[in-house]
N, C-alpha and C positions, 0 to 999 in steps of 0.2 A: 029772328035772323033767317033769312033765307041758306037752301042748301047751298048752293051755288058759291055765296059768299064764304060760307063754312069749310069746303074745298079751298079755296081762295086760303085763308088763313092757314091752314094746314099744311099746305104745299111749301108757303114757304120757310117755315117753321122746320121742316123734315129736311129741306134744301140745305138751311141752314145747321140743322144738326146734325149733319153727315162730316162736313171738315173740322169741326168742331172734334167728333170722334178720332179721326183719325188726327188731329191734333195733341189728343192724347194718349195719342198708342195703339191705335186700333192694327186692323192684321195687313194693310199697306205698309204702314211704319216699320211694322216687324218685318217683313218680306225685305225691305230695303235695307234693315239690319244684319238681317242674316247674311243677304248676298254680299255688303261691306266686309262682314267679319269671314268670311267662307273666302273673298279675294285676297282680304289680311293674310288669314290661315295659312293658304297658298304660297303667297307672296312670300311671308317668311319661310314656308317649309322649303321654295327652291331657294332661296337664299342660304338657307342649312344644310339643303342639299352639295349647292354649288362650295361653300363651305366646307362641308366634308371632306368633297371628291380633292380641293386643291390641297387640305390636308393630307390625303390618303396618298394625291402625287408626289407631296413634299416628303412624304413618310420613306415614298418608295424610293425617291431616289434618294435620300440619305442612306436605305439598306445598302441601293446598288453603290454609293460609294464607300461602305465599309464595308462590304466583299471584296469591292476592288485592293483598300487597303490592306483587309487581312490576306487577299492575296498575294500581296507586294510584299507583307510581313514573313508568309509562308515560304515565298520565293526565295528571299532572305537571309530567313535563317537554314533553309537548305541549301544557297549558298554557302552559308556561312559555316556547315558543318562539313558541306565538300571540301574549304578551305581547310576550314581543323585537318579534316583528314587526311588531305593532303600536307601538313604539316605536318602531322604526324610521322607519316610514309617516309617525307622526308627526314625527317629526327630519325627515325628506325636506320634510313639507307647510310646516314652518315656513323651514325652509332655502331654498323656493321661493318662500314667501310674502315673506321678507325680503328676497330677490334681487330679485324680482318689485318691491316696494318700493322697491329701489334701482334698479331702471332707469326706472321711472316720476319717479323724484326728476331723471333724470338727462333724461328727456324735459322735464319740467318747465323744467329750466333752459336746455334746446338751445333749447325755446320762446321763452324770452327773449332769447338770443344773436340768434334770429333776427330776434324785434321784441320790443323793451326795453319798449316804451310796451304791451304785451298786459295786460288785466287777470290779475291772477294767479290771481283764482277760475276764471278761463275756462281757464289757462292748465293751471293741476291740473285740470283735467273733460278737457281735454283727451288730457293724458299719460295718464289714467288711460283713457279710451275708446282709444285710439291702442296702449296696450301690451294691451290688453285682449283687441281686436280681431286684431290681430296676431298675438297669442297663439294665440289658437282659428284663424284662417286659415293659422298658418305664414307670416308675411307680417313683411317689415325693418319696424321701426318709423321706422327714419331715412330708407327710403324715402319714407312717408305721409308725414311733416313734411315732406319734399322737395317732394312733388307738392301737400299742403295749401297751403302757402308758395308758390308759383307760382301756383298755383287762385285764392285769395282771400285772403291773405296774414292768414291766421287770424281772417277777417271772415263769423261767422256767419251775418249776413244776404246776403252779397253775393249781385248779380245780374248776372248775364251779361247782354251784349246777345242772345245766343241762347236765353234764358230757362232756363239751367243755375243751380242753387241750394246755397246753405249754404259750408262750411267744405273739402267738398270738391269743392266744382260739379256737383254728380249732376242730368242732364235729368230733368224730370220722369215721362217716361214709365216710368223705375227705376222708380217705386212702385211701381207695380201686380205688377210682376217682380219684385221681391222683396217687396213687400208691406210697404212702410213707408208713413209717413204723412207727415209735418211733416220736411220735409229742411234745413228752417232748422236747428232742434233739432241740435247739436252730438253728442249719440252717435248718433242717426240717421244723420246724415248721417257720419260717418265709417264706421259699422256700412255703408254701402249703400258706399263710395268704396272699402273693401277689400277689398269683396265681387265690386266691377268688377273693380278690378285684378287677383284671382286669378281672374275668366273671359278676361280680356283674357292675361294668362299661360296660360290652356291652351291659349290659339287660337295663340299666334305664338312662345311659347316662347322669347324675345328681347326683353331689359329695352328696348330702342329700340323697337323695333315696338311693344310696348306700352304704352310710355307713349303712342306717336304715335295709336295706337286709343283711348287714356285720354283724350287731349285732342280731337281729329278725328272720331273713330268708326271703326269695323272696315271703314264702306264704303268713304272715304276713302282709309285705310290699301291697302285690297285695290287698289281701282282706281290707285291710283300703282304697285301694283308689279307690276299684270297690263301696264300700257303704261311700266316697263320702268326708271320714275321713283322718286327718293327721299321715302317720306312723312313726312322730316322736316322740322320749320316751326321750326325754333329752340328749339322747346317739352321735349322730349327734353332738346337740350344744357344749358336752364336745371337741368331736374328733377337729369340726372347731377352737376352741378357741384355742385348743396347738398347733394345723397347722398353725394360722396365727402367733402366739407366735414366734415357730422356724422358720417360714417365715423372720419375723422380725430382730430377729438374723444373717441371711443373709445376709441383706440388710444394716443393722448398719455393718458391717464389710465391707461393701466396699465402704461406704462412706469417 
């Protein structure tokens, strides 16, 4: 056999066993494998990708609507506890207002106990300026009807020989120091009579002495006890006697 021929046979023999290889696998196949499965890969990882992110959106705004809620829930119940407390406030103001009611009912009647023949209009204006007063001073009620009752025996107009006026005897020169007017006027005049009594209590800090400066004056008072003497006149032992009296009254009622 000539060479020629021999080339001839071989050539296409080697032509033909080349698709053959790659027929079965050879590194074209693989190559075209890879890149299938590497766009697969892909393909699915942004699919997983975009997957996640719409989950992560969905995530988030389910948070942002349950902060919204909890804050509406928040808001809520801190209205709901301004309301308690305002509820409250209210129960407190009526439950003081009631009481309040009931001690002035209870002034009212002391009023009469002590003089029956009192008008009874005068006698409610009375309790009512008396616990009123009290009230805002910190001051016994059953005190003032003690020292009232002594003073002028629930007689608006009364006049002292020493020109002391109204229901609680206040000299005139109070007005100007506290700035009242018409000390006949029945809430005047006990507004200015409570308002002594708790200066008269800061100076001697001792219910005697100052009733004795209530009645006398502070100069009076002073000078008996710089030379050494008692500045009481009887007037004191009146006021204490009717204080523990309505004290009394008190206290048998809630027993």
């Amino acid at each position: 056999m000539q060479p020629g021929h021999t080339l001839n046979l071989v050539g296409p023999f080697e032509l033909h066993s080349f698709p053959r290889e790659a027929k079965t696998g050879g590194p074209g196949r693989l190559l075209v494998i890879s890149l299938a499965l590497n766009g697969g890969l892909a393909l699915g990882a942004g699919a997983a990708a975009l997957s996640l992110h719409a989950q992560l959106e969905d995530l988030s705004h389910h948070t942002q609507q349950y902060a919204k809620a909890t804050d509406r829930y928040a808001q809520g119940l801190t209205t709901l506890g301004n309301e308690s407390r305002a509820l409250a406030d209210g129960l407190v103001d009526v439950r003081t207002a009631v009481a309040s009611h009931s001690r002035e009912e209870a002034l009212f009647l002391k009023l009469l106990i002590l003089r029956p023949t009192l008008n009874h209009a005068l006698a409610r204006r009375i309790a009512a300026s008396v616990q009123r007063e009290c009230l805002l001073a910190g001051q016994d009620p059953n005190l003032v009807l003690a020292i009232m009752s002594v003073e002028s025996d629930f007689n608006p107009r009364a006049v002292s020989p020493v020109g002391a006026l109204g229901l609680m005897q206040v000299m005139p020169f109070w007005k100007k120091v506290l700035e009242v007017d018409d000390l006949s006027h029945p809430e005047t005049s006990i507004h200015a009579g409570v308002q002594i009594l708790l200066h008269y209590q800061q100076l001697y800090d001792d219910v005697g002495l100052t009733l004795a400066a209530y009645n006398r004056g502070p100069t009076a008072v002073n000078e008996a006890l710089a030379n050494g003497e008692n500045p009481a006149n009887g007037y004191s032992a009146k006021v204490l006697a009717l204080w523990q009296r309505l004290t009394d009254i008190d206290v048998s009622t809630q027993r």
